[in-house]
C-alpha positions in Angstrom: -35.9 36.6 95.3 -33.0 39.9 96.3 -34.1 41.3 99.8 -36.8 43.9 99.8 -34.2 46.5 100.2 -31.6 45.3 97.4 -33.5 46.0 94.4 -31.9 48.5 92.1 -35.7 50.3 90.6 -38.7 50.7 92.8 -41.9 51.4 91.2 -44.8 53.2 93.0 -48.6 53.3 91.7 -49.5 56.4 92.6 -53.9 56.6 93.4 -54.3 53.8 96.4 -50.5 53.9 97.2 -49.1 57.1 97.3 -51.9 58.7 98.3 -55.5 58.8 98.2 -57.6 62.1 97.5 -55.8 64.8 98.7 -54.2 62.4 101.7 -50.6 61.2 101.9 -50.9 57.5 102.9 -49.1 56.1 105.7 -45.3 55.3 104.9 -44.9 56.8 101.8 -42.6 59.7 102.9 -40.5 57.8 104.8 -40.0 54.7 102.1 -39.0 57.6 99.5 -37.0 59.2 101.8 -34.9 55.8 102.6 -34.8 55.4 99.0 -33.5 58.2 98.0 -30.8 58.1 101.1 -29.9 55.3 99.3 -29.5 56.1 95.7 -32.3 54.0 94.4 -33.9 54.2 90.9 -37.4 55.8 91.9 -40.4 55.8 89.3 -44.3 56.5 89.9 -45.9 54.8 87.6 -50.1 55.9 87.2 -52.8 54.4 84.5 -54.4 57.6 84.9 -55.2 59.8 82.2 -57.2 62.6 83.8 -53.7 64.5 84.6 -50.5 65.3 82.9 -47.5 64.3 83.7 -46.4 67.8 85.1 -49.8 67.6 86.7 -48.8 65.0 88.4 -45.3 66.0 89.5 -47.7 69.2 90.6 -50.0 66.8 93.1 -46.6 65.2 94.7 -44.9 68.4 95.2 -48.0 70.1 96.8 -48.1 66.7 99.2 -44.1 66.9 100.0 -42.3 64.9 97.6 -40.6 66.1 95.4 -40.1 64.4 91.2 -38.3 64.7 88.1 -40.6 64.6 85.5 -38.6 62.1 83.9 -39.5 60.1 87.3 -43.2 59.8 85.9 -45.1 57.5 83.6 -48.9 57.5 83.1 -51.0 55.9 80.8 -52.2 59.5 79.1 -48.2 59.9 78.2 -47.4 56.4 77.1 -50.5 56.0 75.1 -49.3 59.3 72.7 -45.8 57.8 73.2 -48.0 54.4 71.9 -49.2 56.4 68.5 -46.6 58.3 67.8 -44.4 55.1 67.6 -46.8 52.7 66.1 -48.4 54.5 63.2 -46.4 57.1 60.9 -49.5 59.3 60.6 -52.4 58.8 63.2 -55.2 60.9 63.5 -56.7 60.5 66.7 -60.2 61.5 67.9 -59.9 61.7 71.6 -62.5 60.1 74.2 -61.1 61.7 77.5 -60.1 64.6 79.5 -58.3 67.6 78.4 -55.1 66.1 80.2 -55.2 63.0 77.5 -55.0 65.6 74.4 -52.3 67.6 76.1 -50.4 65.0 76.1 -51.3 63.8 72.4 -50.4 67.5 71.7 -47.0 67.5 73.3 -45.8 64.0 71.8 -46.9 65.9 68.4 -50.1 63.1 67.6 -52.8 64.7 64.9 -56.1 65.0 66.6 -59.7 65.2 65.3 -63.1 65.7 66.4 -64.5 64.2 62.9 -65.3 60.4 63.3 -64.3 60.0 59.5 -61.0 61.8 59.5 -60.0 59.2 62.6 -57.6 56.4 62.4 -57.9 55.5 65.8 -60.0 56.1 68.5 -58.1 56.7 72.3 -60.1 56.2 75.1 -59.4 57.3 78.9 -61.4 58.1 81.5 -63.9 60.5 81.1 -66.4 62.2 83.1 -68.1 64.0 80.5 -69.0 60.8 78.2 -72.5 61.0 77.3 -74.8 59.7 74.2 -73.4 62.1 71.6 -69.7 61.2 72.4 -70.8 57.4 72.3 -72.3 57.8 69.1 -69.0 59.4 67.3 -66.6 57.0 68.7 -69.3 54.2 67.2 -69.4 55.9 64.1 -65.3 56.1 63.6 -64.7 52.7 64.7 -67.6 51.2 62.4 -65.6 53.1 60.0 -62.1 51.4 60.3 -60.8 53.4 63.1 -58.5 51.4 65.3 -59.7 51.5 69.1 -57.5 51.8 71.6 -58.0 52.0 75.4 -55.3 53.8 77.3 -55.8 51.3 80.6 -58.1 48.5 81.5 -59.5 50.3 85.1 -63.1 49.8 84.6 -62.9 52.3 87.9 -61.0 54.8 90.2 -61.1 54.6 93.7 -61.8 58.3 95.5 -61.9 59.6 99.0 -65.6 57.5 100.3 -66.4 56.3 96.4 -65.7 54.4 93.6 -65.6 56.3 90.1 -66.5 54.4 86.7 -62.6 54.8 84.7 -61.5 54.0 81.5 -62.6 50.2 80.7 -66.1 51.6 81.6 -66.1 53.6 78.6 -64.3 51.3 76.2 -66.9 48.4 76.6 -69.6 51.0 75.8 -68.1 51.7 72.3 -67.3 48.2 72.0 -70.4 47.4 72.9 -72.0 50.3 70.4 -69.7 49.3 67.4 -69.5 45.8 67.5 -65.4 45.7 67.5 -63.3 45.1 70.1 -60.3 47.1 71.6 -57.0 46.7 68.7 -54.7 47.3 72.0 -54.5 48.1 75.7 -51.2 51.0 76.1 -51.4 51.1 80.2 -50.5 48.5 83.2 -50.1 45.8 82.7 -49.4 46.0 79.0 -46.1 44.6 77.9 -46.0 48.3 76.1 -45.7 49.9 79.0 -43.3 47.4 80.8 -41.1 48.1 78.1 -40.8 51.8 78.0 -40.6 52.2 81.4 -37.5 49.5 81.5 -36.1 51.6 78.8 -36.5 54.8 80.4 -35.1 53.3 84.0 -32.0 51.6 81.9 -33.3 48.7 84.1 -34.0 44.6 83.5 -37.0 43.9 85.4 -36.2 41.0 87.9 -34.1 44.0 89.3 -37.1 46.3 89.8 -40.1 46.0 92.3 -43.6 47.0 91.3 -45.6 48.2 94.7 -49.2 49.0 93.3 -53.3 48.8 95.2 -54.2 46.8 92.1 -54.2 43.1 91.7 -55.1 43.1 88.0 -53.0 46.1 87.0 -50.4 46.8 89.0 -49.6 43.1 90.2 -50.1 41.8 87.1 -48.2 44.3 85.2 -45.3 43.1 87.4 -45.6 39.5 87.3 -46.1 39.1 83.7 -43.1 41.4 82.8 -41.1 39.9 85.0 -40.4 42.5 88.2 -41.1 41.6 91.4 -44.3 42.9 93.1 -45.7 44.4 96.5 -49.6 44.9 97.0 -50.4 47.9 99.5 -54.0 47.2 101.0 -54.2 51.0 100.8 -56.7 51.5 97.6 -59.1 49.3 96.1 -57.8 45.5 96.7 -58.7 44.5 100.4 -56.9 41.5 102.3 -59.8 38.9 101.7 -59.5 39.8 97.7 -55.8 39.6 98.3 -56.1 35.9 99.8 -58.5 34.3 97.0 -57.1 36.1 93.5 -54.5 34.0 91.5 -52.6 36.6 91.3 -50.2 36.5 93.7 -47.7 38.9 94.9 -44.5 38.7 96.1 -45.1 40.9 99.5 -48.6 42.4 100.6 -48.1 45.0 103.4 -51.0 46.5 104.9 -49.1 49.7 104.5 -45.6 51.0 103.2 -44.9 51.5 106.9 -43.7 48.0 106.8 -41.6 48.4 103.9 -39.7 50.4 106.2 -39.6 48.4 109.0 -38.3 45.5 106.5 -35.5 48.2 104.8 -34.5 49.9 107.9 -31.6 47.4 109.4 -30.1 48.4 105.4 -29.0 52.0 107.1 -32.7 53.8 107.8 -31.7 56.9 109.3 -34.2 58.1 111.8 -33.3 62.2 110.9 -35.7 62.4 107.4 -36.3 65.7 106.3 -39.8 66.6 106.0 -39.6 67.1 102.5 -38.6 64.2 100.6 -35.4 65.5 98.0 -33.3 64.1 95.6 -29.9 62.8 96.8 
């Protein structure tokens, strides 16, 4: 296993690891800082689909790092990436936030809110699923519509809570219409490992994953073959950590001892406040 500092890609989960609400979480300015100083490949790779990608470059910026948008992945972007590749005409009826069509939209995917124009149903997180929304997704997947979950979070840590995500709202429909999810499009999907190797112009036993998520972003690691970190910063706590059988290949408390591990590789102690390309 390369030294924690001599890995050519580094990818970040971004709720739980980069920050948390509206909080930056300890370390992460200075590890991107030291990253950038040395010309590593930097990703942020989310499974959320309640922002965009420029939404999310947005968030960073207004917390004092600064990304490309071609730095960021989510699971709203690859799962329109997902139908636009995989079926030469989907229609799509959308169970989600407006940030999951905008994407659709962008990536030029077909949309409908009629259950019987649908070839597949997308499901992301979504805070205004109620009855009437469970009933048409039932009603299109019954009717041969493929469904399709855009991650497998069945929730989303927040500032003092825990939010029901994604996988909450696919095992309703699934449990409505009797059929089970066709495909999963976010962490830890072998889709997504391989667009996001692709994008990077990386192989994966040169990358490290560093996630808050044993069963997404751990996982996505191991079983694509990158490395992995686990941050006890979001929703995986150090006695979870200890009994899972999914193991990482470093668990730090914080990214704080990333840089303590990386520093002796030429950590200069003059960062900028803002985190900038090199």
């Amino acid at each position: 296993m390369p030294d924690v500092a001599d890995y050519e890609g580094y990818f970040f989960d971004l709720d739980g690891t980069v920050f948390l609400g509206d909080r930056l979480l300890p370390g992460v300015k200075e590890t991107l800082a030291l990253l950038r100083e040395k010309r590593k490949k930097v990703q942020f790779l989310s499974n959320t689909t309640i922002r965009t990608r420029r939404q999310c470059q947005a968030r960073l910026h207004d917390l004092g790092l600064e990304a490309r948008l071609d730095e960021i992945v989510t699971a709203a972007y690859v799962a329109a990436v997902y139908m636009r590749e995989r079926s030469p005409e989907p229609t799509v009826l959308v169970i989600g936030e407006p940030a999951l069509a905008t994407e659709l939209k962008e990536c030029g995917v077909g949309m409908t809110s009629r259950p019987e124009e649908a070839t597949h149903v997308l499901v992301g997180m979504d805070m205004q699923f109620d009855y009437a929304k469970l009933h048409t997704a039932m009603k299109a997947v019954r009717g041969g519509a493929q469904l399709i979950a855009a991650n497998p979070d069945p929730n989303c840590p927040i500032v003092g809570d825990v939010i029901p995500d994604t996988w909450s709202m696919v095992k309703a429909i699934e449990a409505a219409s009797c059929v089970e999810p066709a495909a999963v499009v976010g962490k830890p999907s072998a889709y997504y490992a391989s667009k996001v190797l692709e994008w990077a112009g990386l192989r994966g036993e040169r990358c490290l994953m560093i996630g808050d998520r044993l069963e997404t972003d751990i996982l996505f690691g191991s079983v694509n073959g990158l490395h992995t970190a686990l941050v006890l910063t979001g929703v995986t706590t150090d006695r979870e950590a200890e009994r899972s059988p999914i193991r990482p290949d470093y668990l730090w408390r914080t990214l704080e001892q990333f840089v303590e591990l990386a520093r002796p590789i030429g950590y200069s102690d003059k960062i900028n406040s803002r985190n900038t390309f090199p």
